[in-house]
C-alpha positions in Angstrom: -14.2 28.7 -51.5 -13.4 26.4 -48.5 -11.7 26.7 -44.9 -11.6 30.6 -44.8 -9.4 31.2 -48.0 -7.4 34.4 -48.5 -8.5 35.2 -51.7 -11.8 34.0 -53.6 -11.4 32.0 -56.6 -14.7 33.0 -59.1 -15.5 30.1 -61.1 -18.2 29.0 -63.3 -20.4 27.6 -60.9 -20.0 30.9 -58.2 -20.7 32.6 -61.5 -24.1 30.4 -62.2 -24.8 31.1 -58.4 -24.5 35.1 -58.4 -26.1 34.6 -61.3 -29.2 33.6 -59.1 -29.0 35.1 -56.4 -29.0 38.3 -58.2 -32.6 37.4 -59.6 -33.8 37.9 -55.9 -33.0 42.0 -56.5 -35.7 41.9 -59.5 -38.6 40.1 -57.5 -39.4 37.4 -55.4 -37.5 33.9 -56.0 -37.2 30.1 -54.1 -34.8 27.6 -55.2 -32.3 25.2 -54.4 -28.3 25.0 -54.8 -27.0 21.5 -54.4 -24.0 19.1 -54.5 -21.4 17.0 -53.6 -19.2 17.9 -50.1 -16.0 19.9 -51.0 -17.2 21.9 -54.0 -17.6 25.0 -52.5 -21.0 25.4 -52.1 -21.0 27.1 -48.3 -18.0 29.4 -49.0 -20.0 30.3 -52.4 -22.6 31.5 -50.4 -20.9 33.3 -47.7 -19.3 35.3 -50.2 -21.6 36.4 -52.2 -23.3 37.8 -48.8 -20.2 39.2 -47.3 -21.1 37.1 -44.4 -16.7 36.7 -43.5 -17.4 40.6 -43.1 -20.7 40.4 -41.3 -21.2 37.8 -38.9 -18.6 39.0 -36.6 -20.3 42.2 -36.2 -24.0 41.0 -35.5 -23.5 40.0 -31.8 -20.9 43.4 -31.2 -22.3 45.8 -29.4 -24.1 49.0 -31.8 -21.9 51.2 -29.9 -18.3 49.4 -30.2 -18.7 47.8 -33.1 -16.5 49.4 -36.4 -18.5 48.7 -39.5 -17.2 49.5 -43.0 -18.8 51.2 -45.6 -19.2 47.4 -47.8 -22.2 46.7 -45.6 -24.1 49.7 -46.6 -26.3 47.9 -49.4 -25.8 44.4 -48.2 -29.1 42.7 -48.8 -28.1 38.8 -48.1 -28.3 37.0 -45.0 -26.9 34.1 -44.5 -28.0 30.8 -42.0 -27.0 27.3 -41.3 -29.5 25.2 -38.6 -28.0 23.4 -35.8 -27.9 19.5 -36.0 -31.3 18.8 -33.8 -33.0 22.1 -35.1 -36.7 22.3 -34.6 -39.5 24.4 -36.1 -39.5 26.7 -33.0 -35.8 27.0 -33.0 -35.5 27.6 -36.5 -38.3 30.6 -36.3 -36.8 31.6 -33.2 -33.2 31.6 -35.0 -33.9 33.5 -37.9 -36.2 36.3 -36.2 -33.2 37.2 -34.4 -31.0 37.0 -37.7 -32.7 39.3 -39.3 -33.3 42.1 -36.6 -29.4 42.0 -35.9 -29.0 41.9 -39.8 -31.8 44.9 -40.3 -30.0 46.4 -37.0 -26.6 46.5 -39.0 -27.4 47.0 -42.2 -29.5 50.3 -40.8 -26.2 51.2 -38.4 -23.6 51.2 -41.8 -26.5 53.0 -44.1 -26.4 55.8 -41.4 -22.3 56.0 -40.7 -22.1 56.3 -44.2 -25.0 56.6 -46.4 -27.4 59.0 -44.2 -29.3 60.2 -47.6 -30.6 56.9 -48.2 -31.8 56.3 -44.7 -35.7 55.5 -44.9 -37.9 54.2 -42.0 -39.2 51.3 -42.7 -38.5 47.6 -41.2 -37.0 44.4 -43.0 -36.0 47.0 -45.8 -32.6 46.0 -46.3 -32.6 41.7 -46.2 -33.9 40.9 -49.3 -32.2 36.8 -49.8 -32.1 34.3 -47.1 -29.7 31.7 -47.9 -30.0 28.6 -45.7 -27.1 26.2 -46.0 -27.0 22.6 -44.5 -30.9 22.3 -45.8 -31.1 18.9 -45.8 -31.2 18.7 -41.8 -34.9 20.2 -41.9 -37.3 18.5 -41.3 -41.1 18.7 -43.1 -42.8 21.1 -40.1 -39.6 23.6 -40.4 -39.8 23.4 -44.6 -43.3 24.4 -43.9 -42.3 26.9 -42.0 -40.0 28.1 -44.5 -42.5 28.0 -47.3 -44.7 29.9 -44.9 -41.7 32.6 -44.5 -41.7 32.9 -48.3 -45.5 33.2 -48.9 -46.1 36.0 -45.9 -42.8 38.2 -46.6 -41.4 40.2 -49.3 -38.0 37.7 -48.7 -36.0 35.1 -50.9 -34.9 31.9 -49.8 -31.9 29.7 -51.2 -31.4 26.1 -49.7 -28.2 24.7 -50.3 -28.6 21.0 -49.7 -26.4 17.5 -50.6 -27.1 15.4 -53.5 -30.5 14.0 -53.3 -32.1 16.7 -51.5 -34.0 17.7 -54.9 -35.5 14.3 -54.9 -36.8 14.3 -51.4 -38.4 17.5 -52.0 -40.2 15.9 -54.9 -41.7 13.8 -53.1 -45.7 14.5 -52.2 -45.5 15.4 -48.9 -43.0 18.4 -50.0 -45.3 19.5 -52.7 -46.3 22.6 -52.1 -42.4 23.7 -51.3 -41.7 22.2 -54.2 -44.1 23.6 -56.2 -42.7 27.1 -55.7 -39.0 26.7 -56.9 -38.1 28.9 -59.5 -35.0 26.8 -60.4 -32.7 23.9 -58.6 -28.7 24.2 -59.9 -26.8 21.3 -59.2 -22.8 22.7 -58.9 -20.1 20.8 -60.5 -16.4 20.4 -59.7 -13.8 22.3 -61.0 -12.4 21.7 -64.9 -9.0 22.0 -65.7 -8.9 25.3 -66.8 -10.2 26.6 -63.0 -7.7 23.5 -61.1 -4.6 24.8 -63.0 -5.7 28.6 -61.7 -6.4 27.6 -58.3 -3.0 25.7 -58.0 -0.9 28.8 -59.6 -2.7 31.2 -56.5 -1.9 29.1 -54.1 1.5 28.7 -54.9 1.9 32.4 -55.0 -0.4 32.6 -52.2 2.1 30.7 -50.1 5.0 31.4 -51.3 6.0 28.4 -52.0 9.4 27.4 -54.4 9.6 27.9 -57.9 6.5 27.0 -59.9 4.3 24.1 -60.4 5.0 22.2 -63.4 2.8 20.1 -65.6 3.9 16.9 -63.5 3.5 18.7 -59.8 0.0 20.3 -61.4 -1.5 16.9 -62.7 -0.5 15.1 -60.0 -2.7 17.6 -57.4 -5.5 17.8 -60.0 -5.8 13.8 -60.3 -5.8 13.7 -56.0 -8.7 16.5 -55.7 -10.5 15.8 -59.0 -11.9 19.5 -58.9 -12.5 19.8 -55.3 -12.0 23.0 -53.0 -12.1 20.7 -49.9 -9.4 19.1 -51.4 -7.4 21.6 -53.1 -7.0 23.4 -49.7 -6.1 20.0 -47.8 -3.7 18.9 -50.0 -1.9 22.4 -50.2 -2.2 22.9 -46.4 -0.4 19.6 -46.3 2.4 20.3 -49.0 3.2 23.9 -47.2 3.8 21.5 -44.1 6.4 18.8 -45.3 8.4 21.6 -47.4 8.9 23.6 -44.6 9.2 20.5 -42.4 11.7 18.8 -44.8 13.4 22.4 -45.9 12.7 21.1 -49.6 14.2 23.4 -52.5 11.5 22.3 -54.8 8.1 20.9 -54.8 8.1 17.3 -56.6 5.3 14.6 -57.3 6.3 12.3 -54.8 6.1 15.2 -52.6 2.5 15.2 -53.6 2.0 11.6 -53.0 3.2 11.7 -49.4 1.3 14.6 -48.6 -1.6 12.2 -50.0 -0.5 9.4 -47.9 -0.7 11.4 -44.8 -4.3 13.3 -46.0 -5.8 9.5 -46.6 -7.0 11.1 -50.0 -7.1 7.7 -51.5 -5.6 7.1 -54.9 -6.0 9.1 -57.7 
């Protein structure tokens, strides 16, 4: 759930945010999905859409591109605005999206679903997930509200804390108005720290096993963070190999701390 992991950790709150999107399969939804930095909201979304799968095949050519058999039945497109985005851009940005994601979607079905084919247009995007929300302004939520009211599509913001109070406000009514639900996501607890820890160690292969002392010691520096889980692991696999150490040890974990600028725990 972070920098491009090998292998996805499911935790409660992906759980609570399949959970939702999954809603958009039965009828027509708007909401928001929002939190801290570092809990894994972005990667959350990426993966429920397959997008680590997708996105590198949506500016291939149709006839080089290899496409597996997973995107036959996608239905989740995934978006994050640029920085200085505008209401033009933005409509602009996801017209394209969604003709290359139609395009693809269409390209896989035939390859290796041909039964299922049917002729119709925008058949197959059925969520729009917009990540970094909190850089739109009001014309381009209006535009997204008009999106929502004119199409048969879902949309999903994901957005920092506070975006659910700015879209409370008066001028955002009518967006607002339309949520079915807004899930604020939470860190990790224990239970999901100590399993993330015990993959990664596998995972990179480093030695022996993480005790209780090496384990508290990472979960009190990330306090339930994926930004921080992958950091701090990143940075341990670095000095072991660097220092040829037999064994992982707390103060091990407090230098690679040191050097992250983690602060204390």
């Amino acid at each position: 759930m972070t920098d491009s992991p090998t292998r996805f950790l499911i935790t409660r709150p992906y759980r609570r945010f399949a959970e939702i999107c999954r809603h958009s399969h039965n009828g027509k939804i708007i909401g928001l999905f929002y939190g801290k930095t570092g809990l894994g909201k972005t990667e959350s979304a990426k993966h429920y859409a397959s997008w680590h799968t997708i996105e590198p095949l949506l500016d291939k050519p149709t006839r080089t591109r290899e496409i597996p058999a997973s995107i036959v039945g996608c239905t989740t497109a995934f978006y994050t605005p640029d920085v200085t985005v505008t209401p033009k851009k933005l409509q602009s940005g996801l017209a394209l999206l969604r003709n290359r994601f139609e395009d693809l979607v269409a390209q896989a079905t035939y390859w290796h679903a041909p039964q299922s084919l049917e002729p119709h247009q925008h058949k197959h995007l059925k969520l729009l997930i917009i990540d970094e929300a909190d850089r739109l302004k009001f014309a381009s939520l209006e535009l997204l509200r008009d999106l929502y009211d004119r199409s048969n599509l879902s949309i999903l913001l994901i957005g920092s804390p506070g975006i659910d109070r700015r879209l409370k406000r008066s001028g955002y009514g009518q967006l607002h108005s339309r949520f079915n639900f807004a899930y604020e996501i939470q860190p990790l607890n224990t239970d999901e720290m100590r399993l993330f820890i015990a993959q990664k160690w596998l995972e990179l292969k480093l030695p022996l096993t993480a005790d209780d002392a090496v384990s508290s010691a990472i979960m009190a520096i990330t306090d339930g963070s994926f930004r921080r889980l992958h950091r701090i692991f990143a940075e341990i696999e670095r000095l072991q190999k660097l220092n040829c150490l037999p064994m992982i040890t707390p103060d091990l974990i407090q230098m690679a701390r040191r050097s992250l600028l983690l602060g204390n725990p």
